[in-house]
Phi, psi and omega in degrees: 000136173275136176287168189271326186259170193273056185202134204287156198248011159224140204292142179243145170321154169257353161206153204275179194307151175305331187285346207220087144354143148260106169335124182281189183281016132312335207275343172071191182249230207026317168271333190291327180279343169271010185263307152354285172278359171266344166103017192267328192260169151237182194290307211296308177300310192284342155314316151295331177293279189337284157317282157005308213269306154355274180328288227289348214249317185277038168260288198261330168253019238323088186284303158271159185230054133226114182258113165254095216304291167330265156357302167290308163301346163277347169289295198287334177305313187296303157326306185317279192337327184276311189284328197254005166275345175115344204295160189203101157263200176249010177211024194297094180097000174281147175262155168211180170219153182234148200268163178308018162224023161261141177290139163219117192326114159132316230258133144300135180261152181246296199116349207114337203295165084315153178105154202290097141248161181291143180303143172313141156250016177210162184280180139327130158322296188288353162303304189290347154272333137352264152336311174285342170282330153131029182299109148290134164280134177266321184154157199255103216284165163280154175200157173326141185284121154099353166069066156215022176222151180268048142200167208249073177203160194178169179274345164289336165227359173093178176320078167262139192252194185245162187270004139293006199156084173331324179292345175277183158257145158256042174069156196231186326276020191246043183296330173284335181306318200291302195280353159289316185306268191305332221252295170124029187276322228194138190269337169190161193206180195293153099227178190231136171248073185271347155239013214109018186316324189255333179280312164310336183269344181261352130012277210295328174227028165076055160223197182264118161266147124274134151242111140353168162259148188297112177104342170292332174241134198305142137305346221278147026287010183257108152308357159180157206244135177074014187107318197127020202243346184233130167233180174262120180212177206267149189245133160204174162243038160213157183304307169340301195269006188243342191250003190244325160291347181293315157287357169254348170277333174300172188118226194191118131307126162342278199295346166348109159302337186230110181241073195295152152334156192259133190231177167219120182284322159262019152318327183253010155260153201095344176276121176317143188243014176086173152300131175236165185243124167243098232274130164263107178236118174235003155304139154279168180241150196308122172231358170070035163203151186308117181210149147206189207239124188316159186288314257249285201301324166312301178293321170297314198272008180253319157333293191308307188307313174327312199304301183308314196284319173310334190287333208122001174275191166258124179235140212218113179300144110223185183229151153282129156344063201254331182066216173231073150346330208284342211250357149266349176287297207278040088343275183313317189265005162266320154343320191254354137340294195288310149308314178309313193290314190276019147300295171308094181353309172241092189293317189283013145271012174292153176293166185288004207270291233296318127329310169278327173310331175277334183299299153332293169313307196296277200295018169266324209298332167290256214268314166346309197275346166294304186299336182314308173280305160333333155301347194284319183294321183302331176313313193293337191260344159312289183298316194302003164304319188264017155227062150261330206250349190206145146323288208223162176237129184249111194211124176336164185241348184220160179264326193233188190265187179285158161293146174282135167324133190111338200321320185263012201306285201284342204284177175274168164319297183288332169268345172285315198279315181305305173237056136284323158291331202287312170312284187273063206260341197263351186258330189305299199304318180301336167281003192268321183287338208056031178237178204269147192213151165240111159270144162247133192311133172239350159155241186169149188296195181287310192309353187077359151273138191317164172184157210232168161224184189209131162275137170257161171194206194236189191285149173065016178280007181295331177320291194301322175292325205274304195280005183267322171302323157303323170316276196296341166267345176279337170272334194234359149076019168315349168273007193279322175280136197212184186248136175304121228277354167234108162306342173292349199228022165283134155313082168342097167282000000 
């Protein structure tokens, strides 16, 4: 039986069997899977540690808003079983977690939502590979309704917070995900990016985000989610464990609309990625509302160039072409507001921006949300100008450090969209291109919050960003770094 609330429903061991050690939350999923798979760990012991950890961490950060206790400890029991018959997956008995608008059987997706929704009766595609992989789902992190803001808080579950500092956000919409993760609750976990979902919350908490190329890993039961703008892609705190869930989530369903080439992703870490010409870009692109870019994240991203440049690339200012992109974005993404809200069981518990955004979306949806698309080959061959001349694009992932919490709590719709933008102006043209981006931890304010920068590239290009991203995390230990084990007791920034 599933529990209803986000808190596991059976008493846990105060240690796992003697014979067996449980990786602490360092250990990360990679390691975690060879301690599996070498027989030093078991499914059941790290799984109860999990849940534990769950429990004790969500009264302050309240990272999920489905825990699935029961359910889970009978997946790891299976796992035993399965490990100790000789069976070997890459992810055979690790818990992870995925965030709350992928399906998982048995689980209602809210979305963020208030209100009865019914349980699924089939996973996700990307679940269901998971899962094939030998994955526990642990439980279904929270996020914003409906995913359209870059924080995780709402009345349907209250406030997630970030584990460097409580008083923050850890950024949206895949903050739980981000904040289960950076937290050590999980070794690693599921989100989704139509606007920087995954790279802004790993921005905000110092880990490896990856976005995907559009299709590599499915949407489905949605042939493509959002228009076409938002995909799923992995929160870890190494390239290693972020390029090693990408690849048991990847692939394709028959219904899919986007089926990029099949690629394997940790093949490329450790792989030299050569000298590269690397674009340094700190322009923003045109949204016709006020913004600029914090001192503080402006110094952290010149440091990394610096970094780059020590390695051996060449790193250079320049910008990609973007023009004014914006206007193939907001077709889609109230469009695809609008399809989600008519979804919901009760629409009239949407928030109200969450209703005019869909409203917006409905008078968008015709011939605007065609041309929006039908813009997408030009975009590509604009921006795509700048790699005759550069590799990678090196650019904030963020304008500012995260916000305190509430910070968007009272504003209106339209004061919600300035400073959103105003925080978040740089990761959104990559979901318009469908092509792939990494944020990587670039360093932290005085106050100790994280803040990220992000690789860009052209399509199908996640090998070369994993591996200049591996590179730069074997120079810079950044997993070497943790949040203080009570966040409550963080240096107000």
């Amino acid at each position: 039986m599933t529990p209803d609330r986000a808190t596991p429903n059976r008493a846990t061991p105060d240690h796992a069997p003697p014979d067996q050690a449980t990786p602490d939350r360092a250990a990360g999923l990679a390691r975690t899977a060879r301690a599996l798979a070498d027989g030093s760990a078991s499914s059941r012991a790290l799984v109860e540690e999990t849940l534990t950890r769950i429990a004790a961490a969500q009264p302050t950060l309240n990272a999920f808003r489905r825990v699935r206790g029961d359910a889970a400890l009978e997946e790891a029991d299976a796992a035993d079983r399965r490990l100790a018959a000789g069976e070997r997956l890459p992810l055979l008995g690790v818990p992870v977690a995925v965030k709350d608008d992928m399906d998982v059987a048995g689980e209602p997706t809210a979305f963020g939502c208030r209100g009865d929704f019914p349980p699924q009766d089939e996973d996700a595609e990307a679940v269901r590979r998971l899962r094939a992989a030998g994955a526990v789902i642990v439980g279904k992190a929270n996020t914003c309704e409906l995913g359209q803001w870059p924080f995780t808080e709402g009345p349907a579950f209250g406030d997630t917070r970030n584990p460097w500092n409580t008083a923050h956000t850890p950024g949206g919409s895949s903050g739980g995900s981000a904040a289960a993760v950076a937290a050590g609750l999980v070794p690693a976990a599921l989100g989704s990016d139509g606007a920087g979902s995954v790279r802004i919350p790993a921005s905000w908490t110092h880990l490896v985000g990856i976005k995907p190329q559009r299709g590599r890993i499915s949407t489905w039961p949605h042939p493509e989610a959002f228009q076409g703008i938002t995909v799923n892609g992995p929160l870890a705190r190494t390239v290693e464990d972020a390029a090693l869930l990408l690849d048991c989530a990847s692939g394709g369903h028959p219904g899919d609309l986007h089926r990029p080439p099949p690629l394997r992703l940790s093949d490329a870490v450790g792989r030299d990625p050569g000298r590269l010409r690397i674009a340094l870009s700190l322009r923003m692109p045109f949204t016709a509302t006020p913004k600029s870019l914090d001192p503080v994240v402006r110094a952290a991203v010149l440091r990394l160039a610096d970094q780059l440049a020590a390695l051996g690339h060449t790193v250079e200012e320049a910008d990609p072409r973007y023009g004014q992109i914006g206007l193939a974005f907001v077709p889609r993404a109230t469009a695809g507001i609008a399809e989600w809200a008519a979804r919901v069981p009760d629409p009239s518990l949407l928030d109200p921006r969450t209703r005019d955004a869909a409203r917006l979306g409905r008078k968008l949806g015709g011939a605007p949300l065609r041309l929006a698309r039908r813009a997408e080959v030009t975009l590509h061959r604009r921006v795509g100008e700048i790699f005759r001349r550069y590799d990678v694009v090196l650019a904030p992932t963020t304008a500012t450090p995260p916000p305190r919490i509430g910070t968007f709590a009272q504003l209106n719709g339209w004061r919600t969209d300035q400073a959103m933008i105003a925080a978040c102006p740089y990761a959104w043209p990559w979901n318009v291109l469908g092509w792939p981006g990494v944020n990587v931890p670039a360093g932290f304010t005085p106050g100790g919050l994280p803040v990220g920068a992000q690789l860009l590239g052209p399509a199908n290009c996640e090998p070369l960003l994993v591996s200049l991203a591996a590179q730069l995390e074997a120079d810079q230990r950044w997993d070497e770094r943790w949040p203080a084990p009570d966040p409550r007791r963080a240096t107000t920034a």
